[in-house]
Every structure is written in C-alpha cells, then in structure tokens.
C-alpha positions as CSV (number, residue, x, y, z in Angstrom):
1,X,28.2,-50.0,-75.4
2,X,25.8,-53.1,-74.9
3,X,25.1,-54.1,-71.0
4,X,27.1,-57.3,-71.9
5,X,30.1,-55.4,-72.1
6,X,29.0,-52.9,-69.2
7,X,27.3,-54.7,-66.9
8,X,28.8,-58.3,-67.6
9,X,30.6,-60.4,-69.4
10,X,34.6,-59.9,-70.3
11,X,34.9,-56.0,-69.4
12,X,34.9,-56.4,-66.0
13,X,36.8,-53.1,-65.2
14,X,33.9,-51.4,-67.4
15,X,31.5,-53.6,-65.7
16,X,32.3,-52.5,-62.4
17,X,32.4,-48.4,-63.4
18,X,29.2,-48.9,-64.8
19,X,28.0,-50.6,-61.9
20,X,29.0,-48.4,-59.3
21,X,27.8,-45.7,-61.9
22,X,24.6,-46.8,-61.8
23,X,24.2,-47.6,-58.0
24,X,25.4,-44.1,-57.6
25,X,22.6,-43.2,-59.4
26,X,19.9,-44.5,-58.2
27,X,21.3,-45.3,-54.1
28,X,17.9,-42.8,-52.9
29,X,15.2,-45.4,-54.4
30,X,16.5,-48.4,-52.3
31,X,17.1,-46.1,-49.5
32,X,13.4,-45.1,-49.7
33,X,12.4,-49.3,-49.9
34,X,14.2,-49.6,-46.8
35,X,12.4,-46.8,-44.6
36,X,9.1,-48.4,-45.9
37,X,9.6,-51.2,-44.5
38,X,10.3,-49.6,-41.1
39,X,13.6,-49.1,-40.9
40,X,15.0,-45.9,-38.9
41,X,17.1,-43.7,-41.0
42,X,20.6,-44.4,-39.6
43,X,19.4,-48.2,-40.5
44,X,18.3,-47.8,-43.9
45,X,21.6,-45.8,-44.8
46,X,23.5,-48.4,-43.0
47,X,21.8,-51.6,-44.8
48,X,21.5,-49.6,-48.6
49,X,25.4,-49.0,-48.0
50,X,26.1,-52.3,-47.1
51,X,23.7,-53.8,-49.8
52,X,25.5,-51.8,-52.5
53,X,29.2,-52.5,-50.4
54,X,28.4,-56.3,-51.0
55,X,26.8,-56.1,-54.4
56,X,30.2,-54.3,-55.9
57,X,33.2,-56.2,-54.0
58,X,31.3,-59.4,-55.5
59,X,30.8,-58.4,-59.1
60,X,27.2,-59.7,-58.7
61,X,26.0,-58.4,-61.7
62,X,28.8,-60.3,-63.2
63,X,26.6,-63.6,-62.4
64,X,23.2,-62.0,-63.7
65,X,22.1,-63.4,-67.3
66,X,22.0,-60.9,-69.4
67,X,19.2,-61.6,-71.2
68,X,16.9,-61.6,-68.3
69,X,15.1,-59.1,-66.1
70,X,15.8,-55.4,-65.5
71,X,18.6,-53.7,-63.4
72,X,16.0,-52.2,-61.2
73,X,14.2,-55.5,-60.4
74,X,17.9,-57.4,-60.2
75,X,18.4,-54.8,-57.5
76,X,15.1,-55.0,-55.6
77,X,15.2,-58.4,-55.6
78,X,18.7,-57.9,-54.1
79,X,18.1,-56.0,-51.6
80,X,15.2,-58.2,-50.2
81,X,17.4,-60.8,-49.9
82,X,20.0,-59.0,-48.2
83,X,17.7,-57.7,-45.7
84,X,16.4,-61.0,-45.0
85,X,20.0,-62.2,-44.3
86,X,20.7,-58.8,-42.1
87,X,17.9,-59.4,-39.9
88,X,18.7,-63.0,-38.8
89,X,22.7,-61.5,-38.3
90,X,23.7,-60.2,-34.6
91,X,23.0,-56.5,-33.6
92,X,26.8,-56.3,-34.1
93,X,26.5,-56.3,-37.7
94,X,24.6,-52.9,-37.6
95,X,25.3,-49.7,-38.9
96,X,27.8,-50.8,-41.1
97,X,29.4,-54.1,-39.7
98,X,32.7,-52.7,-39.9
99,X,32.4,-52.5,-43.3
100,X,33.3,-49.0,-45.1
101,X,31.2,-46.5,-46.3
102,X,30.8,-45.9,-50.0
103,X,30.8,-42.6,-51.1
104,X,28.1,-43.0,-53.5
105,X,25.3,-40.1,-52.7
106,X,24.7,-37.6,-50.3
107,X,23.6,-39.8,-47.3
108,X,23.4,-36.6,-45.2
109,X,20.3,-35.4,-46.8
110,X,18.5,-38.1,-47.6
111,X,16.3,-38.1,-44.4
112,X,15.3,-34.7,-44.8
113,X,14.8,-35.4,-48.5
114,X,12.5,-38.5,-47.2
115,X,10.5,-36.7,-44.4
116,X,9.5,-33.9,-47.3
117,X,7.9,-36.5,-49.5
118,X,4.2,-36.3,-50.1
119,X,2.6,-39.3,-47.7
120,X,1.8,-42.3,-50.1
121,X,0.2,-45.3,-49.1
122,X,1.4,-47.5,-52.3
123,X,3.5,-50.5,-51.4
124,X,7.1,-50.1,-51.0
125,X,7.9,-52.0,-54.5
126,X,5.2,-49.8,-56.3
127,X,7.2,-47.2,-54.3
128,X,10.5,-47.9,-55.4
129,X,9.5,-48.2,-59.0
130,X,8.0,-44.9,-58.7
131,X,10.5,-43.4,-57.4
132,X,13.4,-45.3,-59.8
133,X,11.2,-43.3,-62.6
134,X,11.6,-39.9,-61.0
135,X,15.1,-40.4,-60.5
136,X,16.2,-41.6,-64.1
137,X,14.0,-38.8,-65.1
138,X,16.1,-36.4,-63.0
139,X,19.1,-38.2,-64.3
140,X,18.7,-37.4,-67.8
141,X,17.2,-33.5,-67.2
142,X,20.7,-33.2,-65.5
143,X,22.8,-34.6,-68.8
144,X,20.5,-32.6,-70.9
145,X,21.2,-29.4,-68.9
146,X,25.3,-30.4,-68.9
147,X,25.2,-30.3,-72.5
148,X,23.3,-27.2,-73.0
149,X,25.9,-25.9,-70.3
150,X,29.0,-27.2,-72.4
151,X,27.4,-25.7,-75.6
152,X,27.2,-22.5,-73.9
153,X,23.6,-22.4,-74.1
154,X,22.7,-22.4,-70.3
155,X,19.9,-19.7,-70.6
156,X,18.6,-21.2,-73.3
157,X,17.9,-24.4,-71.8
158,X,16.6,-22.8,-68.4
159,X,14.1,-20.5,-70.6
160,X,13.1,-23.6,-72.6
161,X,13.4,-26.5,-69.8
162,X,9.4,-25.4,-68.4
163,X,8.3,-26.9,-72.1
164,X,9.5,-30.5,-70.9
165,X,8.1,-30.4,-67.6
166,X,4.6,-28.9,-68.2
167,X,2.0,-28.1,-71.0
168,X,2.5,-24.8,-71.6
169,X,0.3,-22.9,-73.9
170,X,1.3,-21.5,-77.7
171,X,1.2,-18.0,-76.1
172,X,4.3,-18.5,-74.6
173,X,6.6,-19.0,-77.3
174,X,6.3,-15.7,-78.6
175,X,6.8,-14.3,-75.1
176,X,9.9,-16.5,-74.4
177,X,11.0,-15.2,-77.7
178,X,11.2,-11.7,-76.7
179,X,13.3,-12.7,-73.6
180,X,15.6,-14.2,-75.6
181,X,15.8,-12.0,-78.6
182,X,14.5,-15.0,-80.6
183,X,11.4,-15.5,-83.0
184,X,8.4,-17.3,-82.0
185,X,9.1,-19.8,-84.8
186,X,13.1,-19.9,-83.6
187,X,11.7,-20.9,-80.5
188,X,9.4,-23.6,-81.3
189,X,12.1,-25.3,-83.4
190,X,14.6,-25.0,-80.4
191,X,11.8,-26.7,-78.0
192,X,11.6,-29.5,-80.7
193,X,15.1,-30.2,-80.9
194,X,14.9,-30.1,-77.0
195,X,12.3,-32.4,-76.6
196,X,14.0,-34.4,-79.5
197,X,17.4,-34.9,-77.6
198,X,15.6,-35.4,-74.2
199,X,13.8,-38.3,-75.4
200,X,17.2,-39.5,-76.6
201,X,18.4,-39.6,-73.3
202,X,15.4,-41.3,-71.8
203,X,16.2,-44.2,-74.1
204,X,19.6,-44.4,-73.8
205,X,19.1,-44.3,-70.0
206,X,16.4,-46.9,-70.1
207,X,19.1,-49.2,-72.3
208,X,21.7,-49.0,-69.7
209,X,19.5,-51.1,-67.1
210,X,17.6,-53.2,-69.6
211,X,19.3,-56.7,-71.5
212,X,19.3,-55.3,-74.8
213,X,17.6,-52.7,-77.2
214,X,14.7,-55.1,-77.6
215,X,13.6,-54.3,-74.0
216,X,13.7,-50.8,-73.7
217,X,10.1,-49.4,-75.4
218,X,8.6,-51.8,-73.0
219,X,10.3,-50.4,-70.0
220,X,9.8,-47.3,-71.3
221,X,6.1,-47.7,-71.5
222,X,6.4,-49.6,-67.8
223,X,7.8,-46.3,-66.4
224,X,5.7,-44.2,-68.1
225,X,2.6,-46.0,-66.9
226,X,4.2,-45.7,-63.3
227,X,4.3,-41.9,-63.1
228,X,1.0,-41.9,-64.7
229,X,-0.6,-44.3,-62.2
C-alpha cells in the first residue's frame, strides 16, 4: 500500500492505523529527544504522549504533502514545535493537561531503558536519528523472527540470527550445522535466504516512512551512514 493511501489522502481510517502504528513504533526515539533537551522523565513521557495525543486526534499527517520529506523528520520537526508551544503554556498544562494517556509503548521502562544508554555527546537530532535506525532495525529483526516463529522454524532462526548481527567466520557454519542436524552448505543457503528476506524488510520498512519508492535507497543509505557514523 503506498503512503498516500496510509499515511494520507482518501483512507483515512488506514491513515490513522498506520499512523498510530508507526508512532507506536518508534514513541522511544522522541522520548529520548525530549530528555536531551533536559527534560525530567515524568516530563518527557508526559510531552511525547501529548505530542503523539495531538498529532493523531488532528490527522496531521493528513495535511503533510506527500511527496515531501521523511516521517521521521515530519515528526521531529513536530515535536520541536510542540515543545516550543508547551513551554510558553501554564504549569497546569503538565503531565498530561488532562489529556489521556495513549497506550502506545511501555512508558514504564523507558527511564531505565534511558539511564542504561552508553553516554553520547552527539546532538539530540543526531541522537534521535540514531536511535530512529536502531529502532526500525529492531522492528524488522522482530517481523523476521514472527515469521520464522509462524513457519515453525524458531530454532532455526535463533541459531542463524548471530549471522545478521555480526561477521562471523566460515568456521561456523559447519559447527551450526551439526547443532542443527544440517549440512554446512544447507546452512549457508539458509543464512542467504535470511539475510535475503531481512533486507526485504528493511526496505519495506524504510517505504512506510518515506513519500514513495523513489526515496527509500537514499534513506536507506542515510540510515546506514548514521549507525556507521
């Protein structure tokens, strides 16, 4: 389905799912913008909540051209704003403003998650897109392993997973063979046809926060460089 229809456009009711789909998603990296620019932790939760609260009950993305910028720079952009507009408001307004909470993440954890992190003196946009990587990159490891799950295959794919994650040496196939009652050559096919469908993923995630298929090798490349730099 093309973001015009998910993210925009006629199909609102598909709009919207995808939206809060994707806020779902990726709630941790705007939480972590927040509490770099010195918020506490009850704050941030309160004004990422509230950010997302706002940016779903007013179909915003409904207003967005499509064929401009990405969904992760729509939301930063955002969530500037909004915090620009919170700080002006009246100590009333915080934690929550009366507004509801979504149930969208765990918020529970996400300060402990946060205080675990490795210090890192980047800016918090270079932070945020850093984090956005890692957590499309956890998104898709987590489809991949439900469909190796749902295909009865969940040993397989927690045997094989280390070859997506780290260059392991040649040795190895042979000896994950032998664990798995598989030949080395078996095993080096299955890998490939891991590492095929991963990639798969990547792209199709990528596509669902880009304007259109044109977009996404560059954003791919973007992200890429990101977790490189």
């Amino acid at each position: 389905m093309e973001r015009g229809a998910r993210l925009g456009g006629p199909g609102l009711a598909a709009s919207q799912a995808a939206l809060e789909q994707l806020c779902r998603a990726y709630w941790y990296p705007l939480y972590c913008y927040v509490r770099r620019r010195g918020y506490s932790h009850e704050d941030a939760q309160d004004l990422t909540q509230g950010f997302l609260l706002q940016l779903l009950e007013r179909h915003s993305f409904a207003r967005v051209d499509a064929s401009k910028g990405r969904f992760r720079s729509f939301l930063l952009a955002g969530l500037g704003y909004f915090l620009s507009d919170q700080h002006d408001r009246a100590s009333a307004q915080k934690h929550g403003g009366g507004q509801p909470m979504l149930s969208l993440t765990d918020t529970q954890g996400a300060d402990e998650r946060y205080r675990l992190e490795p210090v890192d003196e980047r800016s918090p946009d270079k932070l945020f897109e850093r984090r956005w990587a890692l957590t499309l990159l956890d998104q898709v490891l987590d489809r991949l392993e439900q469909e190796y799950r749902e295909a009865g295959k969940d040993r397989l794919f927690q045997r094989l997973r280390v070859f997506l994650v780290a260059g392991t040496g040649e040795e190895n196939y042979a000896q994950v063979g032998a664990e798995l009652a598989m030949s080395e050559e078996a095993v080096k096919k299955a890998v490939q046809r891991m590492r095929r469908r991963y990639y798969e993923l990547f792209r199709h995630e990528i596509a669902q926060t880009v304007a259109g298929p044109e977009e996404v090798e560059e954003e791919m490349r973007y992200l890429c460089a990101v977790m490189a730099g």
